[in-house]
SEGUBA-840211 format. One line per 3 residues: number of its first residue (from 1); their letters; for each residue y negated, z negated, x negated of C-alpha. Coordinates in pm, whole numbers, plus 50000, padded with zeros to 5 digits. Layout:
REM residues N
NUM = A = Y Z X ~ ... $
END
This chain:
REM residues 223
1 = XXX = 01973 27558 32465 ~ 02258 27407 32309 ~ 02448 27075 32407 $
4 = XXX = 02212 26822 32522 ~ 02239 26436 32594 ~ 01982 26284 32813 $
7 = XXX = 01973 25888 32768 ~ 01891 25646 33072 ~ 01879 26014 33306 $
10 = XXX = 01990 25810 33597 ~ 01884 25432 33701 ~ 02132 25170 33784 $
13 = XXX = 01981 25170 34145 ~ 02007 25569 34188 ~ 02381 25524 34083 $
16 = XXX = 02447 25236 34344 ~ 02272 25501 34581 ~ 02506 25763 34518 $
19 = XXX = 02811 25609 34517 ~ 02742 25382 34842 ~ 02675 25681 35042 $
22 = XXX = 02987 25900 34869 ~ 03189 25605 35012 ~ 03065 25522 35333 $
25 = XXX = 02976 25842 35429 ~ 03250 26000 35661 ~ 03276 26333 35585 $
28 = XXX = 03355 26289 35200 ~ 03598 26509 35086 ~ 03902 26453 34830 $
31 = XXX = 04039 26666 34644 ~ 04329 26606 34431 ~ 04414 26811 34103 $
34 = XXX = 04753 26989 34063 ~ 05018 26882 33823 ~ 05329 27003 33724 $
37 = XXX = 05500 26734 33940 ~ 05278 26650 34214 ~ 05335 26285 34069 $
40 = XXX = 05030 26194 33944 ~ 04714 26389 33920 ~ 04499 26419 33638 $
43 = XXX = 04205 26336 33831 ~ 04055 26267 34200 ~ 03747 26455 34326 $
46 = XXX = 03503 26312 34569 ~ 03295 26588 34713 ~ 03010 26493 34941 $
49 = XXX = 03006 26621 35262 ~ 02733 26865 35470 ~ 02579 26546 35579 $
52 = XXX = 02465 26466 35186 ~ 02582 26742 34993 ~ 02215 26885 35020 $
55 = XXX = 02061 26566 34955 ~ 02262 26466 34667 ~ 02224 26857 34467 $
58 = XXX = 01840 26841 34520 ~ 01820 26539 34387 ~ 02006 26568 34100 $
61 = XXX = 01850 26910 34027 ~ 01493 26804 34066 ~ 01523 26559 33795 $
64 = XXX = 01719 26827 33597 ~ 01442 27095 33630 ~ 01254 26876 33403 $
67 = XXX = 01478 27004 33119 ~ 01627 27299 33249 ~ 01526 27632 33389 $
70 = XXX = 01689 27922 33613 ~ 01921 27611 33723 ~ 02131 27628 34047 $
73 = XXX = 02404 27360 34128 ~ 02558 27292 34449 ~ 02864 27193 34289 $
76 = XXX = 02804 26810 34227 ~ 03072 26575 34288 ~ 03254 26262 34147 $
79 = XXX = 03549 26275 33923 ~ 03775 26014 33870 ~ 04017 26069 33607 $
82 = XXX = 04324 25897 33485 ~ 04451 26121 33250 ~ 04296 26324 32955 $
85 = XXX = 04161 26646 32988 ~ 04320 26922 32685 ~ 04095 27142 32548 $
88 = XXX = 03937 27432 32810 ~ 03628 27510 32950 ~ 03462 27507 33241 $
91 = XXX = 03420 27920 33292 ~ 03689 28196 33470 ~ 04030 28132 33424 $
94 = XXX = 04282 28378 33269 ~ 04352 28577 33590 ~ 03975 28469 33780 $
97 = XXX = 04141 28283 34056 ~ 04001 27954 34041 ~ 03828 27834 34323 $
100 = XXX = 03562 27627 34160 ~ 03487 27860 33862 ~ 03413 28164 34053 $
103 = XXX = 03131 28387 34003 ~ 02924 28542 34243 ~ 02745 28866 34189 $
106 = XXX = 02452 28874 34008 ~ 02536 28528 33827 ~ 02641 28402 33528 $
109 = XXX = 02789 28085 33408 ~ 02478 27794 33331 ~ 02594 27458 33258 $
112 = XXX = 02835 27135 33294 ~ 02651 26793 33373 ~ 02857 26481 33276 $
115 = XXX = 02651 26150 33390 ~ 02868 25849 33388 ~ 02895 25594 33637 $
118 = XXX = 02975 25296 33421 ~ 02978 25196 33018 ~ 03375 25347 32923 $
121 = XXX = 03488 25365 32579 ~ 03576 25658 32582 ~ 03389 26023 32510 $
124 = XXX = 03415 26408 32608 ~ 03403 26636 32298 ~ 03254 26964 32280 $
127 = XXX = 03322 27220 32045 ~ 03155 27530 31880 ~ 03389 27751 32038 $
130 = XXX = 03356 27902 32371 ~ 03473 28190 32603 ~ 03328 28300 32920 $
133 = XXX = 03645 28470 33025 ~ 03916 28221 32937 ~ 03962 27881 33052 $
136 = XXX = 04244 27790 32868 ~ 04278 27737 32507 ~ 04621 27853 32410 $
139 = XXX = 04584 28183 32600 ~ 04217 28211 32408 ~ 04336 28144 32075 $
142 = XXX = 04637 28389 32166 ~ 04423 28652 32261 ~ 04173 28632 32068 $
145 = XXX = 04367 28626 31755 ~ 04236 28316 31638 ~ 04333 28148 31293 $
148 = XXX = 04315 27797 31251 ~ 03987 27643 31104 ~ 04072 27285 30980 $
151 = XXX = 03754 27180 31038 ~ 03857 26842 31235 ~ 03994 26573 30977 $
154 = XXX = 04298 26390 31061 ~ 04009 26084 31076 ~ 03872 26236 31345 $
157 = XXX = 04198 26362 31549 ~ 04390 26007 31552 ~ 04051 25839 31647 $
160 = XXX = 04005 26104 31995 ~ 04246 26347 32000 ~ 04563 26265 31938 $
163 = XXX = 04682 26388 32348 ~ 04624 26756 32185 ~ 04861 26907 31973 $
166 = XXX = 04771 26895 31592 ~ 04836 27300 31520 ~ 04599 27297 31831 $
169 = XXX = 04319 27105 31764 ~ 04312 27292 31407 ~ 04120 27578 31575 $
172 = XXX = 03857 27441 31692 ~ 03502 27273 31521 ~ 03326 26968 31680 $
175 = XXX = 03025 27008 31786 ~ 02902 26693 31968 ~ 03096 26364 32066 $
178 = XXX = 02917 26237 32393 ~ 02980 25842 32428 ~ 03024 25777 32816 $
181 = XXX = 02719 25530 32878 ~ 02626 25464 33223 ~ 02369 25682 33333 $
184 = XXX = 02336 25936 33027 ~ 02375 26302 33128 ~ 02528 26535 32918 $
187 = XXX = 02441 26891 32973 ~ 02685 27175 32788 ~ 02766 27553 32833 $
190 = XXX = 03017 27590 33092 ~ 03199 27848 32826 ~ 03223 27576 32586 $
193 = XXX = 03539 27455 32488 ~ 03578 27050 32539 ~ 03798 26796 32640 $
196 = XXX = 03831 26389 32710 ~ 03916 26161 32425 ~ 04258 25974 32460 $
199 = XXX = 04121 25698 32662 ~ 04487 25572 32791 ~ 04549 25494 32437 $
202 = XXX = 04278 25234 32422 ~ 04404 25083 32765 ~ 04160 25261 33014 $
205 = XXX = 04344 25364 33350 ~ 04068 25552 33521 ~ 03675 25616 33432 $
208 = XXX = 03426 25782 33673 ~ 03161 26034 33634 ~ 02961 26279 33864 $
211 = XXX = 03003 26684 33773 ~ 02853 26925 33844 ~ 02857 27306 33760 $
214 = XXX = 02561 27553 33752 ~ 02516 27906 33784 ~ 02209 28089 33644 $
217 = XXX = 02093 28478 33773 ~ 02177 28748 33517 ~ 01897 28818 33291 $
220 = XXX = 01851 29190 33205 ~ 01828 29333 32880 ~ 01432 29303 32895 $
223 = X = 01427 28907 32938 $
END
């Protein structure tokens, strides 16, 4: 299964669910991601609690099972972001010590879900390139001994990706541009590279969405 986009996957009441009880609920956890400065983060993470951490994964992944298979997620959260994401994915990092891309035995990496929690223009890009092994682009393209594609017109870089670095962006083919409409899911490999539009260029300070990673058991060589 390749990138996916589910239309109208949540309701507008199931969304007013979710993030009533994320914010009432006591035991919500925040989580703040690093910067080079400790200034200001690129994003906010709202992780629910043991009081509704079960609640909320079964049932988002009921109504996922009706597309997927093999799916575990107890990841879900809520990201709030302010700044763009660069290019990476969503797999191991380059020396396998992030804390919320581990991998435990007998697993592999399954998917990202991306289901907005309000209309943003803005949109998450996902490319045809992808790495289960490296997280970050530079060090993949370094490695890898990558040569640059020029697949990606300079139409299409000013108009989303113009927080990337040209000589960058040149290795890399689009695969699917996911508008952020309230309630769509998007469901992509977690290897695949992708990143955020430039949304502070057109004015937008912070959009929402809730996340979640899955893992799926290792198939053998007969399945």
């Amino acid at each position: 299964m390749k990138t996916t986009v589910i239309e109208n996957f949540l309701s507008e009441d199931e969304i007013f669910d979710i993030e009533q009880t994320m914010r009432l609920r006591y035991d919500t956890a925040i989580w703040k991601e690093p910067t080079e400065n400790q200034a200001i983060a690129h994003a906010l993470y709202w992780y629910p609690g043991p009081s509704y951490k079960e609640n909320l994964c079964s049932f988002l992944n009921n109504k996922i099972k009706t597309y997927l298979k093999d799916n575990t997620c107890d990841s879900w959260h809520i990201l709030n972001a302010y700044k763009p994401y660069g290019i990476h994915t969503d797999s191991l990092d380059e020396n396998g010590t992030s804390y919320t891309h581990s991998l435990p035995e007998g697993y592999e990496f399954g998917w990202t879900f991306l289901i907005p929690l309000s209309d943003y223009n803005t949109h998450t890009i996902v490319f045809n390139e992808g790495s289960e092994i490296m997280k970050v682009s530079t060090n993949w393209i370094e490695r890898e001994n990558r040569l640059p594609q020029g697949l990606i017109s300079d139409e299409v870089y000013e108009k989303y990706l113009t927080h990337q670095g040209k000589d960058l962006v040149g290795h890399f083919s689009i695969e699917t541009i996911f508008p952020w409409k309230k309630g769509s899911l998007l469901i992509m490999p977690r290897k695949s590279f992708h990143c955020s539009d430039n949304f502070t260029k057109k004015r937008i300070f912070e959009k929402r969405a809730l996340i979640g990673w899955s893992l799926m058991p290792k198939r053998t060589d007969d399945e």
